[in-house]
N, C-alpha and C positions, 0 to 999 in steps of 0.2 A: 229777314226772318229765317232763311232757308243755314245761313252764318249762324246765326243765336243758336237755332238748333244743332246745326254740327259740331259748335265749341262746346253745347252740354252734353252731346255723347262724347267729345273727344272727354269731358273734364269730370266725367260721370267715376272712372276708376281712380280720381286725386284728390275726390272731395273730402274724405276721409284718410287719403291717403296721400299727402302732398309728396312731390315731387322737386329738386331745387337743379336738376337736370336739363340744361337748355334742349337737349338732343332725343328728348323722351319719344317716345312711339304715338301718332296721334290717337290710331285704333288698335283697341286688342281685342281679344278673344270677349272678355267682360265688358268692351264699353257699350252703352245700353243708351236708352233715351228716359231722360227721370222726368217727373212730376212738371220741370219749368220748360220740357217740352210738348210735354202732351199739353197744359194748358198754355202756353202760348198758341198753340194751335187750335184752340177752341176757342180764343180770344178773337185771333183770324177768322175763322168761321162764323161767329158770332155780327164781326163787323163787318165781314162782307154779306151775308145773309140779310141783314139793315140797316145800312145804307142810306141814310137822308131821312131815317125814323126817329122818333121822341125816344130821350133817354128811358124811359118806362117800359119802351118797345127795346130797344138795345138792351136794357139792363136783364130783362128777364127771357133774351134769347141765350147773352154772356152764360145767366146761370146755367138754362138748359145745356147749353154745346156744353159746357165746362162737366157736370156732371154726368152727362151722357158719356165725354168723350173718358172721363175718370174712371166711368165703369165698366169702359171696355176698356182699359190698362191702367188695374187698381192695383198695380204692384209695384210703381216706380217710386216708392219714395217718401210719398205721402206723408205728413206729419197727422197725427191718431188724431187729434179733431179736426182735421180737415176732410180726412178720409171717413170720418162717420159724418158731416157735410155732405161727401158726395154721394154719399149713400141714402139720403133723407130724400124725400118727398118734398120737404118747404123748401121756398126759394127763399132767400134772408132778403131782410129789409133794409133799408138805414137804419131802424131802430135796433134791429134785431142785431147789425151788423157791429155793435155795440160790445156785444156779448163779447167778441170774436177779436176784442181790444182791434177794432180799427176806429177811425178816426169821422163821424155820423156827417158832419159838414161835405170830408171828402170824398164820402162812401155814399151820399144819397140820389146822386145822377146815376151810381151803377146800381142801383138795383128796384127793383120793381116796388113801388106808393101802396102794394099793402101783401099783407101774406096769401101765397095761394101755391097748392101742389100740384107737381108736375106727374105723369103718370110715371108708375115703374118700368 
C-alpha cells in the first residue's frame, strides 16, 4: 500500500505530463497525492475497520471512509461526477451503481442492499 501511494505522488507531475527520461527526479516541489491515493486509503480504512463483517457491512463503511476521507482532500483530482458523489449524502447501491456505468453483478458485494444517507 504504502508503494502504490508513493508511485502516485512520484507519478502525480507525468500524468499529464509524460516523461521518456530514465533519470527523472522522483519528488518535486509539485508532486502531491491525487484522488487514487486518498481512496486507496479509505479502502484500507474501510477493510480494516470490518473485518470478518457482511458485505452490506463493508460496503457501506467503503462508501462512508471514501467520501469522508474525499471531503477532507477534495482537490486531488477528482473526476466532476465522482466529486459530486463525494459530496452526496446517498450511498449508491448496485442498482444505483448502474447510473455510474459500472458493472451491477460486480458492484453489488460493494455497496450497501438499499439506499440510505450518511450524515454531513
Amino acid at each position: 500500500m504504502l508503494c502504490a501511494i508513493f508511485g502516485d505522488i512520484v507519478g502525480s507531475v507525468y500524468e499529464f505530463n509524460n516523461t521518456h527520461d530514465p533519470d527523472f527526479p522522483l519528488l518535486t516541489r509539485w508532486s502531491r497525492p491525487t484522488d487514487g491515493s486518498i481512496m486507496s486509503l479509505a479502502v484500507a480504512k474501510a477493510l480494516i475497520e470490518t473485518a470478518g463483517q457482511s458485505d452490506a457491512v463493508i460496503g457501506t463503511a467503503l462508501v462512508h471512509c471514501m467520501q469522508t476521507l474525499g471531503r477532507q482532500y477534495p482537490n486531488c483530482g477528482y473526476g466532476g461526477m465522482f466529486l459530486q458523489w463525494l459530496r452526496s449524502t446517498t450511498i449508491i447501491t448496485a442498482a444505483t451503481a448502474a447510473l455510474y456505468n459500472k458493472d451491477e453483478e460486480e458492484t453489488s458485494c460493494l455497496f450497501a442492499s438499499s439506499e440510505t444517507t450518511l450524515p454531513k
